[in-house]
PyMOL Python script that loads the backbone (N, CA, C, O; Angstrom):
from pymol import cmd

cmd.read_pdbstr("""\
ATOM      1  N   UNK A   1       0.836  -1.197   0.000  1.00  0.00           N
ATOM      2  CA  UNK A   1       0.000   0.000   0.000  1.00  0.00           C
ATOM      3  C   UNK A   1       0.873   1.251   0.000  1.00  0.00           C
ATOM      4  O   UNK A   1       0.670   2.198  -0.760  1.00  0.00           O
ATOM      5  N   UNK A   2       1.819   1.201   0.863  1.00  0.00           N
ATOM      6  CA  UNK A   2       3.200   2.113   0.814  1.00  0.00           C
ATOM      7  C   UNK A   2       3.230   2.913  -0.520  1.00  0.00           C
ATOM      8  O   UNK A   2       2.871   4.065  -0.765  1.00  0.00           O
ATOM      9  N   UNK A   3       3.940   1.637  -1.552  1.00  0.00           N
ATOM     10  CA  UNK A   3       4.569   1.498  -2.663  1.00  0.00           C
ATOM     11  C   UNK A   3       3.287   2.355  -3.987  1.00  0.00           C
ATOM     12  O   UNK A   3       3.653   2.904  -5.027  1.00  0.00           O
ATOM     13  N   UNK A   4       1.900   2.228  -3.534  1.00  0.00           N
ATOM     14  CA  UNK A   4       1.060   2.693  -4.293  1.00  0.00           C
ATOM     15  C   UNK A   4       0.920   3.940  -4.093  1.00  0.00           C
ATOM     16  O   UNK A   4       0.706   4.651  -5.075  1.00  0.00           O
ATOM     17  N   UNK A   5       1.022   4.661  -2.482  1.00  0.00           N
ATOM     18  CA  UNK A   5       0.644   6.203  -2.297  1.00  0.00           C
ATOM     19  C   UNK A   5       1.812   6.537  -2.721  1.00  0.00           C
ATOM     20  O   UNK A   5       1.815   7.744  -2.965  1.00  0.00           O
ATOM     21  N   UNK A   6       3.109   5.902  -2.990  1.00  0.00           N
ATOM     22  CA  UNK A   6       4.475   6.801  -3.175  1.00  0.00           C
ATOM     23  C   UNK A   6       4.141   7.031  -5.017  1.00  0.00           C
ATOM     24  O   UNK A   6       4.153   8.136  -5.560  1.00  0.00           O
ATOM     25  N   UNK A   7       3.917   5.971  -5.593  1.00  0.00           N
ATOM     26  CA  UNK A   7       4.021   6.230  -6.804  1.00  0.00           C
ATOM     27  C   UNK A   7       2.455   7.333  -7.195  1.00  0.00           C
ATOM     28  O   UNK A   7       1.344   7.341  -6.664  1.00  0.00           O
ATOM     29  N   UNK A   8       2.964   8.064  -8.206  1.00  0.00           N
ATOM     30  CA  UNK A   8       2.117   9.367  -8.534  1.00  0.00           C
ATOM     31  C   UNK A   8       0.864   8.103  -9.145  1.00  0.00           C
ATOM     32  O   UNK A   8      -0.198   7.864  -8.569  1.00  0.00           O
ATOM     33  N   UNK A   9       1.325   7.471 -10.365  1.00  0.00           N
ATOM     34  CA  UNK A   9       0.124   6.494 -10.946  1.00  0.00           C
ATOM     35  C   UNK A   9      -0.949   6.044  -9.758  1.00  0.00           C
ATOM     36  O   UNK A   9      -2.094   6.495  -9.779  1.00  0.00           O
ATOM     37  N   UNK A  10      -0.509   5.130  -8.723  1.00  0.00           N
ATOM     38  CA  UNK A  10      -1.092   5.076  -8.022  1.00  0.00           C
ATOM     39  C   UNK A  10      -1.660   5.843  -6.950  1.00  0.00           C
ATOM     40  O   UNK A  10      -2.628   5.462  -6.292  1.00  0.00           O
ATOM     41  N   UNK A  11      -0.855   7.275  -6.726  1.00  0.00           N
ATOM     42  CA  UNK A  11      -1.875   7.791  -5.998  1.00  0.00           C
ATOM     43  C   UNK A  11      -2.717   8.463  -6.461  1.00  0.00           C
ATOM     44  O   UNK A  11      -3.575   8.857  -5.672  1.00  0.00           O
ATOM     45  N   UNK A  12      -2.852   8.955  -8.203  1.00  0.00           N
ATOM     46  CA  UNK A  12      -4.039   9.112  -9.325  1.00  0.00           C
ATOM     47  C   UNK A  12      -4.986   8.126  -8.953  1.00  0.00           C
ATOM     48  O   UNK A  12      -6.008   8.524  -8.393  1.00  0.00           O
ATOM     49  N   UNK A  13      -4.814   6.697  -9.196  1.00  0.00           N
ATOM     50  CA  UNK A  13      -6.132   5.926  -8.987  1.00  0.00           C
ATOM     51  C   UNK A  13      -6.480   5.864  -7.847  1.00  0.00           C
ATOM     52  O   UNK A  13      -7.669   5.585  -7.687  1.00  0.00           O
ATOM     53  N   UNK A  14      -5.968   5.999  -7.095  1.00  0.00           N
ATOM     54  CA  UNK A  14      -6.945   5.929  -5.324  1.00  0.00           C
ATOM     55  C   UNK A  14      -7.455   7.329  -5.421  1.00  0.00           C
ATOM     56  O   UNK A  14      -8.594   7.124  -5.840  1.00  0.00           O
ATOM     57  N   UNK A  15      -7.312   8.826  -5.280  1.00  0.00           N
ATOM     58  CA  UNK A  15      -7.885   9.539  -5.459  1.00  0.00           C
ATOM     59  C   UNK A  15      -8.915   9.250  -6.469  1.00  0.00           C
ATOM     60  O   UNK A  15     -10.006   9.795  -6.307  1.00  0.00           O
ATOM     61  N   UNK A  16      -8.744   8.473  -7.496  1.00  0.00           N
ATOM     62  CA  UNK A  16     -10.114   8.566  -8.651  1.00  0.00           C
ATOM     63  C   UNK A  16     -11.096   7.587  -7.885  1.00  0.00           C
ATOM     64  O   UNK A  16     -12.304   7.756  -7.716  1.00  0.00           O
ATOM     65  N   UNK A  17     -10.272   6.466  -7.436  1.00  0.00           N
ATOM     66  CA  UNK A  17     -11.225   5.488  -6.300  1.00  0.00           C
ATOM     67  C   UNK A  17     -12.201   6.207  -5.282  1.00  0.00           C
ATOM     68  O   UNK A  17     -13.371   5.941  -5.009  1.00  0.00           O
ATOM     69  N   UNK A  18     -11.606   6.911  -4.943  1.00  0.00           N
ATOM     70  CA  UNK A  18     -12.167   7.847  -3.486  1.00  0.00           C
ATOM     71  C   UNK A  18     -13.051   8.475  -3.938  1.00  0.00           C
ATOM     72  O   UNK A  18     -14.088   8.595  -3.286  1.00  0.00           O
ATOM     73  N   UNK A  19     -12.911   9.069  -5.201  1.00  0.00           N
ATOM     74  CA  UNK A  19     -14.472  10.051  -5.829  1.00  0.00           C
ATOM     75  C   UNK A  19     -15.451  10.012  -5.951  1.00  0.00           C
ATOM     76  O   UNK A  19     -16.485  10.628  -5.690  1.00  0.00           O
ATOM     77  N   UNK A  20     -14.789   8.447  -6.813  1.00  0.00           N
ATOM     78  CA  UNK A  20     -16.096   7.407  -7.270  1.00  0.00           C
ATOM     79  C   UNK A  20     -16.830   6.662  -6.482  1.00  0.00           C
ATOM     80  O   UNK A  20     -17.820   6.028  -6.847  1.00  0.00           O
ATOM     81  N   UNK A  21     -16.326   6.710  -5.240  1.00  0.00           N
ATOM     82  CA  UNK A  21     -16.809   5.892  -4.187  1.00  0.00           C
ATOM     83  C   UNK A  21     -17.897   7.251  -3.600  1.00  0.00           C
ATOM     84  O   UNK A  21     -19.022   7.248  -3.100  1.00  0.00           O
ATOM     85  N   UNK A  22     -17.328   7.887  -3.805  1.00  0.00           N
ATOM     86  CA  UNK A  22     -18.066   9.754  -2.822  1.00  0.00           C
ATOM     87  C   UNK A  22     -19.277   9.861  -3.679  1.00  0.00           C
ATOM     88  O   UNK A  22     -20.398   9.967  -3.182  1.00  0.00           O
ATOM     89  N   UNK A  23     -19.047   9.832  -5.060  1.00  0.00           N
ATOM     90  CA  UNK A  23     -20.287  10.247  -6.146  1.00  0.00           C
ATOM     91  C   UNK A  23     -21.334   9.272  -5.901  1.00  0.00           C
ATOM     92  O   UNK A  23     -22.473   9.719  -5.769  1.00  0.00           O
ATOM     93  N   UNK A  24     -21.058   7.377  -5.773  1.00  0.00           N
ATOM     94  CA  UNK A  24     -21.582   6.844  -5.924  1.00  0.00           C
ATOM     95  C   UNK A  24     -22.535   7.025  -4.333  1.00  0.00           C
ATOM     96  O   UNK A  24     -23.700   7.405  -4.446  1.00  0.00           O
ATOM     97  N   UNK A  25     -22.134   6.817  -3.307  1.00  0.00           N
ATOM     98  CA  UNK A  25     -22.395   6.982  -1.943  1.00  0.00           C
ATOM     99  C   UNK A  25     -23.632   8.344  -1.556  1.00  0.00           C
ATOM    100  O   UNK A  25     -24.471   8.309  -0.656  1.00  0.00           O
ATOM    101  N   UNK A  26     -23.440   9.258  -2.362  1.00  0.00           N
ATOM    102  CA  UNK A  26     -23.894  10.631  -2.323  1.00  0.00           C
ATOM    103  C   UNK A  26     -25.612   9.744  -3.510  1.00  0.00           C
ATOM    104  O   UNK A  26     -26.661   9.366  -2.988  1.00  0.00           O
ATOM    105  N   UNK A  27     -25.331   9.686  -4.856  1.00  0.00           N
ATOM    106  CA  UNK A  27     -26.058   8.949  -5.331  1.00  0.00           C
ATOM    107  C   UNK A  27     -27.116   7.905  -4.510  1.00  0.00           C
ATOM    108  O   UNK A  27     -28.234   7.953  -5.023  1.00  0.00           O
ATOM    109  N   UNK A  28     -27.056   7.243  -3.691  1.00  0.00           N
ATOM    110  CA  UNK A  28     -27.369   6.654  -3.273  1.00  0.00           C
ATOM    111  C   UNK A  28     -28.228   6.927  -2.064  1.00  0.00           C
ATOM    112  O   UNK A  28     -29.315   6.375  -1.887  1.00  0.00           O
ATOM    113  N   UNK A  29     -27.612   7.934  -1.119  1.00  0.00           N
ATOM    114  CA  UNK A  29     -28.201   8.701  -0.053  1.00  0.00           C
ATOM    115  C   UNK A  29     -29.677   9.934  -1.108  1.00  0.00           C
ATOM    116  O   UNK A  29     -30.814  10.254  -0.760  1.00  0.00           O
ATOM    117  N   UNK A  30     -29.194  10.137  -1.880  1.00  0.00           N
ATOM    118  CA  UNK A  30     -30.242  10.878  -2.722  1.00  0.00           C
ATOM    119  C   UNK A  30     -31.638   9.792  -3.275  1.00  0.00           C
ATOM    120  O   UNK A  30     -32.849  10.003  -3.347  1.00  0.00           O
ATOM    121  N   UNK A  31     -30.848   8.676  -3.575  1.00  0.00           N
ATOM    122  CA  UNK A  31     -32.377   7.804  -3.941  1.00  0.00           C
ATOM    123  C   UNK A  31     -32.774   7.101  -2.946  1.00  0.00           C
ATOM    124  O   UNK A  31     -33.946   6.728  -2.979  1.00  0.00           O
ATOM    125  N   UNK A  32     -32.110   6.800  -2.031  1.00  0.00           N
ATOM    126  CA  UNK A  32     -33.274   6.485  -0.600  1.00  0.00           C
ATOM    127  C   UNK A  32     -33.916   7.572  -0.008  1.00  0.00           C
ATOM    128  O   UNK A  32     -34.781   7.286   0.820  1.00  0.00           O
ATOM    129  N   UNK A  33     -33.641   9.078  -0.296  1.00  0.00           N
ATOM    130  CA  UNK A  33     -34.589  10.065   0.518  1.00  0.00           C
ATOM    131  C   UNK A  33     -35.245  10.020  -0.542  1.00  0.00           C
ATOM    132  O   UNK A  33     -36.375  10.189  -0.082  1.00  0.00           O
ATOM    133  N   UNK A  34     -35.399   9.899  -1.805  1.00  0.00           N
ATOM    134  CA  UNK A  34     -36.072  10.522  -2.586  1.00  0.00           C
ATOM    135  C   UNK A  34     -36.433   9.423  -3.553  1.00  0.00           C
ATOM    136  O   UNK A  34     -36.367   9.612  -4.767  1.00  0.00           O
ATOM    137  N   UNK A  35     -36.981   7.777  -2.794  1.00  0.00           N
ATOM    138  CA  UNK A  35     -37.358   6.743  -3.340  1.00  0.00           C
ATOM    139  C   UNK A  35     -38.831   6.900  -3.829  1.00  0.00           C
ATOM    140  O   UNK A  35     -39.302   6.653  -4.940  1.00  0.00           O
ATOM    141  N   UNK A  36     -39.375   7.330  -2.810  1.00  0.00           N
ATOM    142  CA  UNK A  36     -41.365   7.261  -3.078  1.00  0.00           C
ATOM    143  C   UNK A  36     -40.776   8.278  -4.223  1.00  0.00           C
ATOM    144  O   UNK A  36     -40.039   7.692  -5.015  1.00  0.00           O
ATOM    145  N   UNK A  37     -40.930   9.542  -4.452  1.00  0.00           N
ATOM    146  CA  UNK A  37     -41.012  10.287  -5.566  1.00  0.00           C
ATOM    147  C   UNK A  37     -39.980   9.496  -6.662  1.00  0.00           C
ATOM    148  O   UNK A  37     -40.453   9.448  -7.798  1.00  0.00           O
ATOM    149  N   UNK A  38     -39.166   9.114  -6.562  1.00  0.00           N
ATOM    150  CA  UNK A  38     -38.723   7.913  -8.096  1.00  0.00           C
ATOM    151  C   UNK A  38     -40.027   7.024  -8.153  1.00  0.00           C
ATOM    152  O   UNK A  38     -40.715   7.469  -9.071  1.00  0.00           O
ATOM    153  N   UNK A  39     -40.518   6.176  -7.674  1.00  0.00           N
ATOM    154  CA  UNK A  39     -41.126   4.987  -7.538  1.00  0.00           C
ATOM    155  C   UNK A  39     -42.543   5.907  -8.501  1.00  0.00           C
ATOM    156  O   UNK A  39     -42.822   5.534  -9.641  1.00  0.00           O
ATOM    157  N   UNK A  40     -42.986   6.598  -8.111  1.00  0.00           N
ATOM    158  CA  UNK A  40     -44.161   7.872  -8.244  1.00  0.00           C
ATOM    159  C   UNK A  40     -43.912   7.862  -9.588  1.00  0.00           C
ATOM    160  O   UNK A  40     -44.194   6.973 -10.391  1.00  0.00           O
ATOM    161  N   UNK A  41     -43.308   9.019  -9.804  1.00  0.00           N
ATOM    162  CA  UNK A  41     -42.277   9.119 -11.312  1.00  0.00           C
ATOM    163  C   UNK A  41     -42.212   7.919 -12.613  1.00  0.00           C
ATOM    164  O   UNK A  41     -42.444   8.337 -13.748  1.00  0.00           O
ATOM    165  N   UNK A  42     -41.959   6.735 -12.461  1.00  0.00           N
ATOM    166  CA  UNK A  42     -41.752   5.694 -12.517  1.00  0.00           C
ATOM    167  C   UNK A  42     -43.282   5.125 -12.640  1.00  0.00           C
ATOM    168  O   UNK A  42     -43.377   4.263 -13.514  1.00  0.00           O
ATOM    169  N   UNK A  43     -44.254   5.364 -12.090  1.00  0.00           N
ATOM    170  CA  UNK A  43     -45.709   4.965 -12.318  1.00  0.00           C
ATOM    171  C   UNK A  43     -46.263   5.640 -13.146  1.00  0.00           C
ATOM    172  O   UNK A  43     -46.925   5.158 -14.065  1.00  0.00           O
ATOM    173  N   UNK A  44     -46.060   7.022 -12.931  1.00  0.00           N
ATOM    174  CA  UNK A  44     -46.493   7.540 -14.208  1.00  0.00           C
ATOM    175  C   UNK A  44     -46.653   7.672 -15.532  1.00  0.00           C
ATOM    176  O   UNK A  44     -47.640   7.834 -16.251  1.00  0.00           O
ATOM    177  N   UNK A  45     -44.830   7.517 -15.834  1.00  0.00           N
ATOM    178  CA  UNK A  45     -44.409   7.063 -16.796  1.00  0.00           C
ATOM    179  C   UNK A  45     -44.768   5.901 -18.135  1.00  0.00           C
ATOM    180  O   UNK A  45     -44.783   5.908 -19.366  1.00  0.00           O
ATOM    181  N   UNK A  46     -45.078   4.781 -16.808  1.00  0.00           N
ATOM    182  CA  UNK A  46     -45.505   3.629 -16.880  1.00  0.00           C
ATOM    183  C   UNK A  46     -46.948   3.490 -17.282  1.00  0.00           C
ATOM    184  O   UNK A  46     -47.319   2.537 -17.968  1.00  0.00           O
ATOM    185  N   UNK A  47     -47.907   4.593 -16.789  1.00  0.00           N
ATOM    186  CA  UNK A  47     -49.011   4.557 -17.021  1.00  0.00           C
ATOM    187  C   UNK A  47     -49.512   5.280 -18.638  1.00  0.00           C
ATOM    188  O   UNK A  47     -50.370   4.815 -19.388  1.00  0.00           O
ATOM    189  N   UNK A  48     -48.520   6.769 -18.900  1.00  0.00           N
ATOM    190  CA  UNK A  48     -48.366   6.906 -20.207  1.00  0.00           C
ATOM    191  C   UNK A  48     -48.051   6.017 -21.134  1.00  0.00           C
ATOM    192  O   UNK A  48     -48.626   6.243 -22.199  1.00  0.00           O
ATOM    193  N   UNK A  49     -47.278   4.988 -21.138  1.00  0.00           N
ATOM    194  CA  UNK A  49     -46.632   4.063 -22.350  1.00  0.00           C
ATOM    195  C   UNK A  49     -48.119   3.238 -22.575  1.00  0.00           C
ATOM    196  O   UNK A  49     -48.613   3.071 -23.690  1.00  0.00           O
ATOM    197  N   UNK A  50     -48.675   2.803 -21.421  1.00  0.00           N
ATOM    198  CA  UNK A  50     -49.827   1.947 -21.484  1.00  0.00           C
ATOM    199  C   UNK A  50     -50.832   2.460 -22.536  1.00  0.00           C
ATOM    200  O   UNK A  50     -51.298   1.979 -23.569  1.00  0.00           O
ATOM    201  N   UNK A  51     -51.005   3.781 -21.785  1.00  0.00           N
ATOM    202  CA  UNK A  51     -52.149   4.606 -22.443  1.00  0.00           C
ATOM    203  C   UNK A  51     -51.885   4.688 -24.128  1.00  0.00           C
ATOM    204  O   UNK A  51     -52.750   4.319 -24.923  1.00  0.00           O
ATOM    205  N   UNK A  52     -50.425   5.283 -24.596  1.00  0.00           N
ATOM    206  CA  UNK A  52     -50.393   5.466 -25.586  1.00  0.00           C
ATOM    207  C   UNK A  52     -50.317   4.305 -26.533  1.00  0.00           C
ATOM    208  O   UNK A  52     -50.515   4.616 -27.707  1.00  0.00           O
ATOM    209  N   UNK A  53     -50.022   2.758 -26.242  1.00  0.00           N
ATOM    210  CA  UNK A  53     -50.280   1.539 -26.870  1.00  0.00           C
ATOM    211  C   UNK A  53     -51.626   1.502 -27.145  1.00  0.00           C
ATOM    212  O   UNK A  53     -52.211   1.548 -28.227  1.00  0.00           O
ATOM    213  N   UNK A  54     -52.091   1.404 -25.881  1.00  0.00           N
ATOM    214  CA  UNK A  54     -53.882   0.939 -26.271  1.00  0.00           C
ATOM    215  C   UNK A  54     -54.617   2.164 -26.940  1.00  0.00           C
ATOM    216  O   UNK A  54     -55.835   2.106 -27.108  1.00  0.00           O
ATOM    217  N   UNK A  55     -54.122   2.922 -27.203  1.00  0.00           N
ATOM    218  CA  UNK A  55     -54.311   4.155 -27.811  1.00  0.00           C
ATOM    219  C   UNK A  55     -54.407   3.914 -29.287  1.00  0.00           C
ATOM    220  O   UNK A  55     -55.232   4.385 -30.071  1.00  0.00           O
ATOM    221  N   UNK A  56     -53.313   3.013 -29.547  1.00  0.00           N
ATOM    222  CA  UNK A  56     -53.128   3.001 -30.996  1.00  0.00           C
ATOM    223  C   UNK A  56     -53.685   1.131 -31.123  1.00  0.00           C
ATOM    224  O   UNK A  56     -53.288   0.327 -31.966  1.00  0.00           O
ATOM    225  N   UNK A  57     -54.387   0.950 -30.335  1.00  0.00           N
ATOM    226  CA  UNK A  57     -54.967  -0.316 -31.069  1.00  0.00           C
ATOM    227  C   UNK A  57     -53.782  -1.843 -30.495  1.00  0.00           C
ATOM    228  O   UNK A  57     -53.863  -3.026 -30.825  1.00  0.00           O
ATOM    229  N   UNK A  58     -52.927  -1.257 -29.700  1.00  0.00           N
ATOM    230  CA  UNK A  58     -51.919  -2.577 -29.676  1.00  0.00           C
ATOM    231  C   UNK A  58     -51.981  -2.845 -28.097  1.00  0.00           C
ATOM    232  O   UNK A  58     -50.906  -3.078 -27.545  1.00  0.00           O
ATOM    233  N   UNK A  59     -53.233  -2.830 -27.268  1.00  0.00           N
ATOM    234  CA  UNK A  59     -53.391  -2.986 -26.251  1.00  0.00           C
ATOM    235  C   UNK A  59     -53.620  -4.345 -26.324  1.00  0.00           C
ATOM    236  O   UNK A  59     -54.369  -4.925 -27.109  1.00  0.00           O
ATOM    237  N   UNK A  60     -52.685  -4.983 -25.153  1.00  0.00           N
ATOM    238  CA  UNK A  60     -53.029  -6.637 -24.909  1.00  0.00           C
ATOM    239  C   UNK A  60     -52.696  -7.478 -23.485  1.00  0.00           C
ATOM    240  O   UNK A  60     -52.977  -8.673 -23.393  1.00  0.00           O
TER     241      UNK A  60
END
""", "prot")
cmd.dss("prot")
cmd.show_as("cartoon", "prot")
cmd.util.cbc("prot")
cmd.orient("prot")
């Protein structure tokens, strides 16, 4: 682990590690507060595609 923070290459990818871990983590805290309104979102959506099939005759 030494040998990785000394070299610049490797301490590029752990900083890019660390970001991606921050972005993803942050991501994540955002869709559990804000699950019912996805889920919501997501029904709606769902309910347009329906509508506009059986709309055109290809309801089944």
């Amino acid at each position: 682990m030494r040998q990785l923070l000394r070299n610049h290459k490797g301490q590029n990818t752990l900083e890019y590690i660390l970001m991606i871990v921050f972005v993803v983590g942050i991501v994540m805290i955002l869709f559990k507060l804000f699950q019912p309104q996805f889920q919501g979102l997501v029904g709606q959506v769902t309910d347009k595609i329906r509508n506009a099939i059986s709309s055109m005759g290809g309801g089944g």
